[in-house]
VEXPA-662452 format. One record per residue (C-alpha): residue number from 0; z negated, y, x negated; chain. Coordinates in steps of 0.25 Angstrom, whole numbers, always signed. Example, Ala and Ser with C-alpha at 12.3 -4.5 7.8 and 13.67 -1.06 7.14 Angstrom:
2
   seq       w       v       u   mol
     0     -31     -18     -49     A
     1     -29      -4     -55     A
//
This chain:
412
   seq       w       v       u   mol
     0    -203    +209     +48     A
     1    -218    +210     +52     A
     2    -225    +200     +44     A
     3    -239    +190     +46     A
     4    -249    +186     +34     A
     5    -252    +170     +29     A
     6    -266    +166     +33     A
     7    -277    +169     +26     A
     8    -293    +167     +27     A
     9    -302    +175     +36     A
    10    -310    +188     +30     A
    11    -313    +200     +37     A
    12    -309    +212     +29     A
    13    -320    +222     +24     A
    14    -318    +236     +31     A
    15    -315    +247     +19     A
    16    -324    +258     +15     A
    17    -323    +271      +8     A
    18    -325    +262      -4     A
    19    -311    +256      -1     A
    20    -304    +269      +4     A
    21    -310    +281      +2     A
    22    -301    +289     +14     A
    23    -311    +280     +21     A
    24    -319    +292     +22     A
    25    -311    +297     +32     A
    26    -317    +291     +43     A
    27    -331    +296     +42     A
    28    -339    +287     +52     A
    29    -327    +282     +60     A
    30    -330    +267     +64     A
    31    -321    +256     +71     A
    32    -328    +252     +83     A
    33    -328    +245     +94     A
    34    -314    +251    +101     A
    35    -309    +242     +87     A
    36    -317    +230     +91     A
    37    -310    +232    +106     A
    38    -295    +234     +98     A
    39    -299    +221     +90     A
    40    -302    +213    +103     A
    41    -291    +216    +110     A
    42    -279    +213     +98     A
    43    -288    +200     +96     A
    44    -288    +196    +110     A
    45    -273    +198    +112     A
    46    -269    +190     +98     A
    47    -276    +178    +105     A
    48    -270    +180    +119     A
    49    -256    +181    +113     A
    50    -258    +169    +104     A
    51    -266    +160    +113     A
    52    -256    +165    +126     A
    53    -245    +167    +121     A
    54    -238    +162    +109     A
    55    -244    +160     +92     A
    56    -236    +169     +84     A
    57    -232    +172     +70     A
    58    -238    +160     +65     A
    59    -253    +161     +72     A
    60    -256    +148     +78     A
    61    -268    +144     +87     A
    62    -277    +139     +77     A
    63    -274    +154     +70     A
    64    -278    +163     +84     A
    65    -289    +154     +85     A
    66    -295    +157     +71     A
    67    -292    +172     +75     A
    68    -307    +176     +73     A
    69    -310    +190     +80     A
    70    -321    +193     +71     A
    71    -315    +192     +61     A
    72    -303    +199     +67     A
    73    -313    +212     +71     A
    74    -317    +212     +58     A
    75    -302    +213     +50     A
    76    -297    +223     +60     A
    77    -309    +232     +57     A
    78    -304    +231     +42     A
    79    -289    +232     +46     A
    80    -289    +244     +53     A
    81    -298    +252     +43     A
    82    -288    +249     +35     A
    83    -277    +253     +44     A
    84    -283    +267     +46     A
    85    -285    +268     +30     A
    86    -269    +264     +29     A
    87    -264    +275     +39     A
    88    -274    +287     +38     A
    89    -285    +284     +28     A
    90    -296    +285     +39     A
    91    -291    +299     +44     A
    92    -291    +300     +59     A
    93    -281    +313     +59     A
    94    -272    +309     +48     A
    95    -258    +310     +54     A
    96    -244    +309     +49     A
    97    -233    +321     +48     A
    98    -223    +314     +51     A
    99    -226    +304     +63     A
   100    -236    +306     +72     A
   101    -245    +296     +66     A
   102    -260    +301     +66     A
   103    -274    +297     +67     A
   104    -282    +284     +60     A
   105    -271    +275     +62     A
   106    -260    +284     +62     A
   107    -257    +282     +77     A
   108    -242    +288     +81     A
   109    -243    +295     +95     A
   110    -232    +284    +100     A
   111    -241    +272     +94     A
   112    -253    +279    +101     A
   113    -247    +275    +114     A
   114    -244    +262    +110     A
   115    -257    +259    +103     A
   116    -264    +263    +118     A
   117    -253    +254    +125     A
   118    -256    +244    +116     A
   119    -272    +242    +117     A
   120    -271    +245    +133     A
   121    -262    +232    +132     A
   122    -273    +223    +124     A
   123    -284    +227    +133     A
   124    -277    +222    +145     A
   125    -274    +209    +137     A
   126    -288    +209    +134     A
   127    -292    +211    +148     A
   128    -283    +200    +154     A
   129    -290    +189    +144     A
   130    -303    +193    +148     A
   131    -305    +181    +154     A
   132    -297    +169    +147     A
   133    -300    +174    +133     A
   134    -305    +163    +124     A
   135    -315    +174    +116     A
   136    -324    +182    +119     A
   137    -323    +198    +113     A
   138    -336    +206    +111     A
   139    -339    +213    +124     A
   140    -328    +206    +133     A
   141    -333    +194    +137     A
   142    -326    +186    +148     A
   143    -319    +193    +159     A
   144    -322    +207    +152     A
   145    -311    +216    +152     A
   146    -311    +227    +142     A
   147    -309    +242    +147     A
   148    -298    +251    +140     A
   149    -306    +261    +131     A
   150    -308    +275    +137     A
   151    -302    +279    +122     A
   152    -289    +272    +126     A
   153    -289    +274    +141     A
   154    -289    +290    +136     A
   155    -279    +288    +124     A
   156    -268    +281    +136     A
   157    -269    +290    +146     A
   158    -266    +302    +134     A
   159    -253    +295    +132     A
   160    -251    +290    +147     A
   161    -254    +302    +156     A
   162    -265    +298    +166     A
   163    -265    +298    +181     A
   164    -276    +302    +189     A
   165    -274    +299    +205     A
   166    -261    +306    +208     A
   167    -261    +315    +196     A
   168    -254    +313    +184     A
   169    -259    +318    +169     A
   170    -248    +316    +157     A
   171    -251    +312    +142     A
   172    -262    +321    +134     A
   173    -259    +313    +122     A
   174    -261    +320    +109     A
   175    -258    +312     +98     A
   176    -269    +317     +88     A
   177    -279    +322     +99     A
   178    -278    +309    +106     A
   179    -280    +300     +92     A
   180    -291    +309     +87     A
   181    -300    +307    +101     A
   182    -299    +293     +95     A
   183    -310    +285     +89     A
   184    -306    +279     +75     A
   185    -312    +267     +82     A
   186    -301    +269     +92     A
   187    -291    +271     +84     A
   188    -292    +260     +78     A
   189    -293    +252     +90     A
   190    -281    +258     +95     A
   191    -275    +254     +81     A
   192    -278    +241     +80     A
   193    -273    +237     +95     A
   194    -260    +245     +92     A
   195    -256    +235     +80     A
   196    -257    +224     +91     A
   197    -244    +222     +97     A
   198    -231    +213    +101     A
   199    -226    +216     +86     A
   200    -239    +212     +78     A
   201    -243    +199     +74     A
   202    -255    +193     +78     A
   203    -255    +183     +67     A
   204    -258    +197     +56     A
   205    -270    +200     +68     A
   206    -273    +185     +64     A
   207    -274    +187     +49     A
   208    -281    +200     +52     A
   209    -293    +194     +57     A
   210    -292    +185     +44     A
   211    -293    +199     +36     A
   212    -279    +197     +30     A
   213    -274    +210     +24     A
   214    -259    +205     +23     A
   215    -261    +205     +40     A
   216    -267    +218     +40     A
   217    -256    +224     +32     A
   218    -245    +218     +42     A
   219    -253    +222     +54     A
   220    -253    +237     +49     A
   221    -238    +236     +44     A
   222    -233    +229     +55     A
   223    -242    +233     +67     A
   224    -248    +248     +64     A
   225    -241    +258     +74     A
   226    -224    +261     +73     A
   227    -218    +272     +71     A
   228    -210    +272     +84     A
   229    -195    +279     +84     A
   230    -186    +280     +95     A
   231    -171    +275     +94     A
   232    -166    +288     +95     A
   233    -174    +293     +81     A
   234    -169    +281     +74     A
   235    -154    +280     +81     A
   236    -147    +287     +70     A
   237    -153    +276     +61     A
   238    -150    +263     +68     A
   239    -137    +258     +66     A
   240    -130    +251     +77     A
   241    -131    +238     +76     A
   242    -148    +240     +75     A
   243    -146    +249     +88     A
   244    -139    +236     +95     A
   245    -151    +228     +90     A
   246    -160    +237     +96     A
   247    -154    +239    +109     A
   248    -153    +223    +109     A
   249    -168    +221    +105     A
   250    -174    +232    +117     A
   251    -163    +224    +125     A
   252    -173    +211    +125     A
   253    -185    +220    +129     A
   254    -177    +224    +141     A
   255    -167    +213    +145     A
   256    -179    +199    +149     A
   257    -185    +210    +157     A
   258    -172    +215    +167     A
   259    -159    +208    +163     A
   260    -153    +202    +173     A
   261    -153    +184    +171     A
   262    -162    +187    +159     A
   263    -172    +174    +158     A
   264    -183    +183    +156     A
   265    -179    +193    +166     A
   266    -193    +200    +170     A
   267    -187    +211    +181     A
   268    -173    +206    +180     A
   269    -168    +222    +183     A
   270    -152    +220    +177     A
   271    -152    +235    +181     A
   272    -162    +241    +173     A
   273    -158    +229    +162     A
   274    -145    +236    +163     A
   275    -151    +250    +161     A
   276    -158    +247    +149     A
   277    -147    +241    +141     A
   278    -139    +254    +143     A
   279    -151    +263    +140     A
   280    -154    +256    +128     A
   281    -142    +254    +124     A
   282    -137    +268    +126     A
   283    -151    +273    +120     A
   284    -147    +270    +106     A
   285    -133    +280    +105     A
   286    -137    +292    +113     A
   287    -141    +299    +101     A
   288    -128    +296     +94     A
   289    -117    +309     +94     A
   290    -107    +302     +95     A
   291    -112    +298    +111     A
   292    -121    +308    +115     A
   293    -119    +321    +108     A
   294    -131    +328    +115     A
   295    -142    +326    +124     A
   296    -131    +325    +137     A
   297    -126    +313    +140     A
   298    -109    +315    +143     A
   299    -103    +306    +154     A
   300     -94    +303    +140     A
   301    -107    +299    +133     A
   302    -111    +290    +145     A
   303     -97    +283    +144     A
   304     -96    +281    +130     A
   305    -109    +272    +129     A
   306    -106    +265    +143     A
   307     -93    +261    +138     A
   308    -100    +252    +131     A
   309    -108    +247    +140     A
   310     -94    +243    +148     A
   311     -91    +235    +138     A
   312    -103    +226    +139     A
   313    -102    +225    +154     A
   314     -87    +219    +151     A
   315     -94    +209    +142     A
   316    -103    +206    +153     A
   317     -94    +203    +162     A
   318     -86    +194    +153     A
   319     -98    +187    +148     A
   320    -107    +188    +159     A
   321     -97    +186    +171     A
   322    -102    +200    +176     A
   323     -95    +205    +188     A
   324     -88    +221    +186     A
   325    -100    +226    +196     A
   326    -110    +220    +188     A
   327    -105    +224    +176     A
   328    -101    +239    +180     A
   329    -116    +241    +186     A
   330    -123    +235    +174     A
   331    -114    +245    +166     A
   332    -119    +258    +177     A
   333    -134    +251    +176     A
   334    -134    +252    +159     A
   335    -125    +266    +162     A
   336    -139    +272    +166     A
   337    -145    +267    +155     A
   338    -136    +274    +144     A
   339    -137    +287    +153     A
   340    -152    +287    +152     A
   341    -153    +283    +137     A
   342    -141    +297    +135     A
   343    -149    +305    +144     A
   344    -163    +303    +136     A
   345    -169    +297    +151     A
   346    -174    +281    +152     A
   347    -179    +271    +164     A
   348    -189    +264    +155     A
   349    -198    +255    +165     A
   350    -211    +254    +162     A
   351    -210    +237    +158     A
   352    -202    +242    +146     A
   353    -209    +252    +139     A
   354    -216    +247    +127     A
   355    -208    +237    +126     A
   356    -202    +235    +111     A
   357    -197    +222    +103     A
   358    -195    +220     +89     A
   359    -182    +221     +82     A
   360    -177    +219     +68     A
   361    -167    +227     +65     A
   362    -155    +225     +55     A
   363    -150    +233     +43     A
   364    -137    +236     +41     A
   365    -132    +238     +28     A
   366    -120    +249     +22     A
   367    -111    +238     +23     A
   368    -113    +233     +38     A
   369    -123    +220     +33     A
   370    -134    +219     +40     A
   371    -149    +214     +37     A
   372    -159    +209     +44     A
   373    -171    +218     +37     A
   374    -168    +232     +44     A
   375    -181    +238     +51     A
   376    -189    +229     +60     A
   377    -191    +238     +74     A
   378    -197    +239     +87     A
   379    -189    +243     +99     A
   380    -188    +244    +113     A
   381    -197    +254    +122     A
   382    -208    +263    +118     A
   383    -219    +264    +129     A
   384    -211    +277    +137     A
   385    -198    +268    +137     A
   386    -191    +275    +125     A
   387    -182    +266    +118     A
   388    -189    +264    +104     A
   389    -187    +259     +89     A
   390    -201    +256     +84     A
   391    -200    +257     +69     A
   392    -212    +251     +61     A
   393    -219    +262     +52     A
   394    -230    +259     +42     A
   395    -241    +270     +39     A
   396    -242    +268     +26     A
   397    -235    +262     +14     A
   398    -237    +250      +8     A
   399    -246    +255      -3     A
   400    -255    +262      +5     A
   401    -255    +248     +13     A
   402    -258    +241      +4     A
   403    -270    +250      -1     A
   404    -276    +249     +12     A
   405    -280    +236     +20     A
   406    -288    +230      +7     A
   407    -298    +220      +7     A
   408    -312    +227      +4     A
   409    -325    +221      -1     A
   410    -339    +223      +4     A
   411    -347    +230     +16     A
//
């Protein structure tokens, strides 16, 4: 599991020089610039709404957010994410990988591109809706300001998104090398340093960053750098049945408070589309098995075999439940539709779902059927196009060539 650093006093770290790292030559004149100073604002400012808001977590306290000094914060985030660059391309702004689509300063993947866009859109409308109740000031923004998207991202989005103009529609242009490279390396970063802000990052290790702690800084870029991202059926011939059911069940808790019928968080209370989902999901995860679908057709033999079990769960519904037959053959019809849409490649993803992913700790299993609790720590649930996803973490670089990076460095 994701780890957070002790305390430790305030410093801000010295920015490296070709002294340091001798790749550093690489970046000729690049500078960070102001777009980072924007990034930097926008993570600071969300940290203190969620604290302050919302709930302390993982062990920050009031007094700690309060001692959060965004000075110092600016200032070990200039020093992070030089390092960061260092770590994943030594300062080269067309290094790329073989064998993923990584490429660029930060060794951006095209799918973490989107969410990166997704993500800093998110913190600017956070930003926007403190404008007024904010209990600091940030340079430039003074009460009531808002701050406008950059015309950098507003381009980088509508790529990805298609734009629409009046009644005409354009599709997505993104190029995945063409669009990075129109990039700044000030943008870059920016777009870099947002994307490591998210619902499965720590604040407290932003915390400890503003105090210059390298331990934080290690665990941000472990932790929090962009995933690889896999779909279920790459990895289905890999996960074992039991992690499958402990999938289905984990994407089950996005979905369920949102439409299950009686639910006590019910948001839309849709028992029909709740009903759907559980057969799409849960059919999603065999239809690339032989043994049920032997090609890319889906048999009417196929469609029974998989229902049959949902049959049986109806059964139980109705004993345990006090379910009528007609409400148990028509939630049986309704998650029907679901496993003919997962069979037939085809999906009813609303829009309220997408993005939507939850963390999950998977068990091992051993040869002889034991199981521990130390199998690979996940992220599941739906990508931002509605795909069901396995989000598995990937780390850039290994640990020696960590560890040789993000040092602390002396003198101006």
């Amino acid at each position: 599991m994701a780890s957070i650093t002790l305390p430790i006093s305030a410093t801000i770290n010295v920015v490296a020089t070709t002294s340091n790292y001798s790749q550093k030559s690489n970046l000729g004149t690049a500078q960070p610039g102001s777009s980072l100073t924007e990034a930097t604002m926008l993570v600071y400012d969300e940290i203190l709404r969620y604290q302050r808001d919302v709930a302390y977590t993982h062990g920050l306290t009031a007094a700690a957010v309060d001692a959060f000094d965004y000075n110092q914060f600016k200032g070990n985030v200039l020093w992070f994410m030089d390092e960061l660059v260092g770590t994943e391309s030594d300062w080269i702004s067309t290094a790329s990988n073989d064998e993923t689509t990584a490429y660029g300063y930060v060794q951006f993947t095209e799918a973490s591109v989107k969410t990166a866009v997704t993500r800093y859109e998110y913190h600017i409308r956070q930003f926007n809706l403190r404008r007024k109740k904010r209990d600091w000031e940030p340079y430039e923004y003074p009460y009531g300001k808002k701050m406008k998207t950059p015309d950098w991202l507003k381009t980088l989005s509508e790529s990805l998104q298609g734009t629409q103009v009046g009644t005409a529609y354009y599709p997505p242009t993104y190029d995945h090398k063409k669009n990075l490279d129109a990039l700044t390396y000030d943008q870059t970063l920016a777009l870099g340093f947002v994307h490591l802000h998210s619902k499965t990052s720590k604040d407290y290790n932003f915390v400890q960053l503003a105090k210059g702690d390298v331990a934080a800084a290690k665990t941000l870029y472990l932790d929090n750098h962009h995933m690889a991202i896999a779909t279920v059926v790459s990895l289905v011939s890999t996960l074992t049945p039991k992690q499958k059911n402990s999938i289905y069940f984990a994407i089950k808790q996005i979905y369920e408070p949102m439409y299950g019928k009686g639910s006590s968080s019910t948001v839309l209370d849709d028992e029909t589309y709740f009903n759907y989902l559980k057969g799409y999901v849960g059919s999603f995860f065999y239809k690339e098995f032989s043994w049920w679908n032997k090609d890319d057709d889906l048999s009417w033999g196929e469609f029974i075999l998989i229902n049959a079990g949902n049959a049986v769960y109806q059964v139980f519904d109705m004993i345990f439940e006090k379910e009528s037959i007609q409400e148990a053959f028509t939630d049986l019809i309704e998650q029907g539709k679901g496993t003919w849409d997962a069979a037939s490649n085809k999906s009813d993803i609303r829009d309220e779902l997408k993005g939507k992913i939850v963390e999950l700790q998977l068990w091992n299993e051993t040869a002889d059927d034991e199981q521990t609790d130390d199998g690979p720590l996940v992220w599941v649930g739906f990508d931002e196009d509605g795909n069901i996803v396995v989000y598995e973490k990937s780390v850039g670089a290994t640990k020696s060539r960590i560890d040789g990076f993000f040092g602390i460095h002396y003198g101006w």
